[in-house]
C-alpha positions in Angstrom: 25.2 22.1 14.0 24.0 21.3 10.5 21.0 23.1 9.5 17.8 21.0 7.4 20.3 18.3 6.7 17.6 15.3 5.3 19.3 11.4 4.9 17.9 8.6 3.5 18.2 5.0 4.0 16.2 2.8 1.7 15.1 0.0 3.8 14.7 -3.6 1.5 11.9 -5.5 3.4 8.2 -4.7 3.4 7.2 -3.0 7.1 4.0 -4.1 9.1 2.4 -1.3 7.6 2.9 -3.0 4.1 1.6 -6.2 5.5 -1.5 -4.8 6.8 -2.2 -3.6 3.2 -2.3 -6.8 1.8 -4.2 -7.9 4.2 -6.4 -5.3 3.9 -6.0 -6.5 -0.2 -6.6 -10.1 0.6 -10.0 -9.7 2.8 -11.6 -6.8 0.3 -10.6 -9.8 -2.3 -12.2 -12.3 -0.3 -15.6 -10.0 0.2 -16.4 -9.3 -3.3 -15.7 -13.3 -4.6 -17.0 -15.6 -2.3 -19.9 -13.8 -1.0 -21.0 -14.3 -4.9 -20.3 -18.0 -5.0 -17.2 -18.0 -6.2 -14.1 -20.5 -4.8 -11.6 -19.5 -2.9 -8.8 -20.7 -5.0 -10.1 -18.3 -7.4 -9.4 -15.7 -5.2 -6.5 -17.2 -4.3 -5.0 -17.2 -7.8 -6.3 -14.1 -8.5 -4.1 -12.5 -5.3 -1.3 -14.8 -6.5 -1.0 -12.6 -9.9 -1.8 -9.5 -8.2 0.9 -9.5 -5.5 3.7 -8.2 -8.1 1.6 -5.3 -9.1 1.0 -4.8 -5.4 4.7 -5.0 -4.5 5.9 -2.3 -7.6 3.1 0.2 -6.3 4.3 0.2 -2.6 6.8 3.5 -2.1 9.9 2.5 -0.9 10.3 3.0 3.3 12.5 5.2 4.3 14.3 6.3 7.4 14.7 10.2 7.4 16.6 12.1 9.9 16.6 15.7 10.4 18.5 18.0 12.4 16.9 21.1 13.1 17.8 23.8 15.2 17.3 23.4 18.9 13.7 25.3 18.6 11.5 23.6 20.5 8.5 25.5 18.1 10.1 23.9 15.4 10.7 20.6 16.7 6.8 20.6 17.1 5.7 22.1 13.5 8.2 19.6 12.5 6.5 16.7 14.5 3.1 18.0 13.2 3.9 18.7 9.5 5.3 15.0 9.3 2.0 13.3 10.7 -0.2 15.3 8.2 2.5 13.8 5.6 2.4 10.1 6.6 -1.4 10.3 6.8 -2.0 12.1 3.1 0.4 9.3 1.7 -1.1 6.5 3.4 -4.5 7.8 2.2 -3.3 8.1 -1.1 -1.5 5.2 -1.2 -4.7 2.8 0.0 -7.0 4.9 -2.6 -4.7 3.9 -5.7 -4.4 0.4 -4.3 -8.0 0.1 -4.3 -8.3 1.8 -7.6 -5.5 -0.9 -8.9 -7.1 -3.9 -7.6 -10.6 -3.3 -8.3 -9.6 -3.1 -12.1 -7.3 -5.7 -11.9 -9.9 -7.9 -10.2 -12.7 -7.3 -13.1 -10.0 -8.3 -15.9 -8.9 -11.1 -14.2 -12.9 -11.9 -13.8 -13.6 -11.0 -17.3 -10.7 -13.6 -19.0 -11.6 -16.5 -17.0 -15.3 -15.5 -17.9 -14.2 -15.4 -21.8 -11.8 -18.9 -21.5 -14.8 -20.3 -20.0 -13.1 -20.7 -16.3 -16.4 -19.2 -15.0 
């Protein structure tokens, strides 16, 4: 049996996990604009623009096999080390999202403000 042996296969669609981040996107968008008055279609085009940036900042999903020994320890630290990993980089992941959009959202703001949009 092979020892540590990690594969990768790079999958090409976005999973329900991705989808409940844009979600998550679209209703913090929806929140901030038209609690202040603002129309939805200006949200709307504002998530329109954004969804590139939001597609080029989502890691790639991968499936990863492993083939350990058969130490049932170590199939459990395994098990344990990977949640702690998926967590971290979901937290991380919806932090820098936030981060993105947020500044994204007040330059978007701030030119239609300046063309006289707003």
């Amino acid at each position: 049996m092979k020892n540590n042996i990690v594969a990768f296969k790079k999958r090409q669609a976005f999973n329900a996990n991705t989808e409940k981040t844009w979600g998550s996107v679209k209703g913090w968008v929806y929140q901030r604009l038209l609690p202040a008055g603002l129309p939805q279609s200006l949200a709307d085009e504002f998530l329109e623009e954004f969804r590139p940036t939001f597609e080029e900042m989502i890691f790639p999903s991968f499936d990863i096999s492993l083939t350990l020994p058969d130490d049932e320890c170590l199939q459990e630290e395994f098990r344990d080390m990977a949640k702690l990993i998926e967590e971290n980089m979901n937290n991380y992941s919806s932090k820098v999202i936030g981060m993105v959009v947020y500044k994204d959202l007040l330059i978007f703001l701030q030119q239609k403000k300046i063309s006289g949009e707003l």
